[in-house]
C-alpha positions as CSV (number, residue, x, y, z in Angstrom):
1,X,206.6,129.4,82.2
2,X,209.8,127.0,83.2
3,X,208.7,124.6,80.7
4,X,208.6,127.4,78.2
5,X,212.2,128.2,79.2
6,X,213.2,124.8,79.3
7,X,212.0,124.6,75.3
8,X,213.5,127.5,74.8
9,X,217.2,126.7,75.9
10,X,216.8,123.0,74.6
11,X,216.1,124.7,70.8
12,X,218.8,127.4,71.3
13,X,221.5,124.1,72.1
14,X,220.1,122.2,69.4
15,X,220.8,125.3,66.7
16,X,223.7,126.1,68.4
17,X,225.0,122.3,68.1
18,X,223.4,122.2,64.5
19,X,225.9,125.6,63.4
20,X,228.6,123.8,65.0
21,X,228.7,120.9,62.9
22,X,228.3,122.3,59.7
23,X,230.9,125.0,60.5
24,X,232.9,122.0,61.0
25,X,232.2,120.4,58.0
26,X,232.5,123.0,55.5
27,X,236.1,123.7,57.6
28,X,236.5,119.5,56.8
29,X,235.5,120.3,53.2
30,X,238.0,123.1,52.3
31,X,240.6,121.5,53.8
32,X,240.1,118.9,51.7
33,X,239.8,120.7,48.5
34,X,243.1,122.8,49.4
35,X,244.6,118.8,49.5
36,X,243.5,117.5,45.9
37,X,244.7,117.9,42.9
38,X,242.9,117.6,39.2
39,X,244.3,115.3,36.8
40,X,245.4,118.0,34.3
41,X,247.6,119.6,37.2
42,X,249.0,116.4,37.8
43,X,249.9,114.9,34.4
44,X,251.4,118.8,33.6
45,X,253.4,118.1,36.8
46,X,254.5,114.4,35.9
47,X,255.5,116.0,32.7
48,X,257.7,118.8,34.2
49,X,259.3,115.7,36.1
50,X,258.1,117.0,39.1
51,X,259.0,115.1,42.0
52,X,255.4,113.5,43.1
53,X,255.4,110.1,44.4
54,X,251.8,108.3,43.3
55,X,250.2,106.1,45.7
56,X,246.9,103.9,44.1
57,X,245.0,103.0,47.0
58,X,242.1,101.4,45.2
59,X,240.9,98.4,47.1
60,X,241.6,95.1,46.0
61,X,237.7,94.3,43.8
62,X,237.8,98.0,42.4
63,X,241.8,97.0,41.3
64,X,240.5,94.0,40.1
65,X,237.6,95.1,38.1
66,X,240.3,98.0,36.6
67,X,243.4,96.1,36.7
68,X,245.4,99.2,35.0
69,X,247.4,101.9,37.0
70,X,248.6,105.3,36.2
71,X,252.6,105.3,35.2
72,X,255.1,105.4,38.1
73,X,252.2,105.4,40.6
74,X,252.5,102.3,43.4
75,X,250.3,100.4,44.1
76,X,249.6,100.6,48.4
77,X,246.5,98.9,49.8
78,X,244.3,101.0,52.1
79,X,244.4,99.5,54.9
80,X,248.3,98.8,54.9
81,X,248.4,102.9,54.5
82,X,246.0,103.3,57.3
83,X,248.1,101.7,59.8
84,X,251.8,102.0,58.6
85,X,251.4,106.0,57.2
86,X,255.3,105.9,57.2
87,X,255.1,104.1,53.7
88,X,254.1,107.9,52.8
89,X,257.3,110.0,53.1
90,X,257.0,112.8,55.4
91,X,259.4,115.0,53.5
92,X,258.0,114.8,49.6
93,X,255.0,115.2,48.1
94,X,252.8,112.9,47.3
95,X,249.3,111.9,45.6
96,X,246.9,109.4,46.0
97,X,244.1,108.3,44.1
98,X,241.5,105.5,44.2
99,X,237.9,104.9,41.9
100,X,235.6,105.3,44.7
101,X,232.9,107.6,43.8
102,X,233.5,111.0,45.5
103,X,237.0,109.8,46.1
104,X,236.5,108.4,49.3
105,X,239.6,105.8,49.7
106,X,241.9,108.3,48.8
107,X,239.8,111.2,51.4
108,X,239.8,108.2,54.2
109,X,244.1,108.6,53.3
110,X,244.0,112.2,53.5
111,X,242.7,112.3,56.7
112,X,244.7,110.1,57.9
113,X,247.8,111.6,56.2
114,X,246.7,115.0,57.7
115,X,246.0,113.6,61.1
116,X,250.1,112.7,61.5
117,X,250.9,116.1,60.1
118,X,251.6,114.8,56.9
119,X,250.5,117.8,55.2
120,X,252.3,117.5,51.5
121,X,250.1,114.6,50.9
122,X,246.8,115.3,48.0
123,X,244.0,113.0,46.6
124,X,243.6,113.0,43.1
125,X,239.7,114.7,42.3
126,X,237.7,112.2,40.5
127,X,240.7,109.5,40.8
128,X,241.9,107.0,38.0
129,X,238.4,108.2,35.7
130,X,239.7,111.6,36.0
131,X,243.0,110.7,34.7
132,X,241.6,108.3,32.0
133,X,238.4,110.6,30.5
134,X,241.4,113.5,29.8
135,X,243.3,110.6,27.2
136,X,246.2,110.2,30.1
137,X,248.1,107.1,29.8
138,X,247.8,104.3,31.9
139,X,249.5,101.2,32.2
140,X,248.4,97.1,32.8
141,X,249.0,96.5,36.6
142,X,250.7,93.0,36.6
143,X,251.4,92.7,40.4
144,X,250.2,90.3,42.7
145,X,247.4,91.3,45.3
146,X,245.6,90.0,47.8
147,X,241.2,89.9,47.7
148,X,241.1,90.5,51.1
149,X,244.1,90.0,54.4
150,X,243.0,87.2,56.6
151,X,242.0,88.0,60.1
152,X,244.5,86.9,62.7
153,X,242.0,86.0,65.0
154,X,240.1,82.9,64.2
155,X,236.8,82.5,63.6
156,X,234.4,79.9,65.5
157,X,231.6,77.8,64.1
């Protein structure tokens, strides 16, 4: 009879821990989708000269393999955005894109972004494809970039 209760509270935790999470998630998930933007809304907001600042945050291989980038956008690695969010200003809005399938540089920036309350921060859904499959223009990207930022700890062997 214990063990039977035992069982019986362990499945109730498990289901209970079970809702929790995808409670959570779909909570993750809206939040998310209330933070992105299509490419129509954005290029009819570029052409209002609505005052967006465009952030590509494509690694370095996927820039490489598509060296082009959507007008006025700059170019910001990930990782630089991950640890110094400041280069996102707090007080305008802002978009970020990438070519990750299911967007997830630009959602890795998000949440980030959201974490230090940067809340006027959005990823552009389905990123430079998006922007390119409705005939937007794009432009060559002619900067220099890194392939990779060296470790500051060095390596044995």
């Amino acid at each position: 009879m214990l063990w039977a209760l035992i069982v019986v509270g362990v499945a109730a935790v498990a289901i209970a821990l079970v809702i929790a999470l995808r409670v959570k998630q779909r909570r993750n998930q809206s939040q998310m989708e209330e933070h992105s933007i299509t490419a129509e809304e954005l290029y009819t907001l570029l052409a209002s000269n609505g005052e967006v600042l465009l952030f590509d945050v494509r690694q370095p291989l996927d820039l490489l393999a598509y060296p082009e980038i959507i007008p006025k956008a700059q170019r910001i690695a990930p990782n630089e955005v991950l640890q110094r969010p400041s280069l996102i200003p707090k007080e305008k809005d802002a978009v970020v894109y990438c070519t990750c399938p299911d967007d997830k540089t630009s959602r890795i920036v998000l949440r980030r972004a959201l974490a230090l309350k940067l809340f006027r921060v959005k990823f552009l859904k389905g990123g430079l494809a998006a922007w390119k499959a409705n005939g937007y223009p794009v432009e060559s990207y002619k900067e220099v970039f890194h392939l990779y930022t060296p470790s500051l700890t060095p390596r044995s062997g």
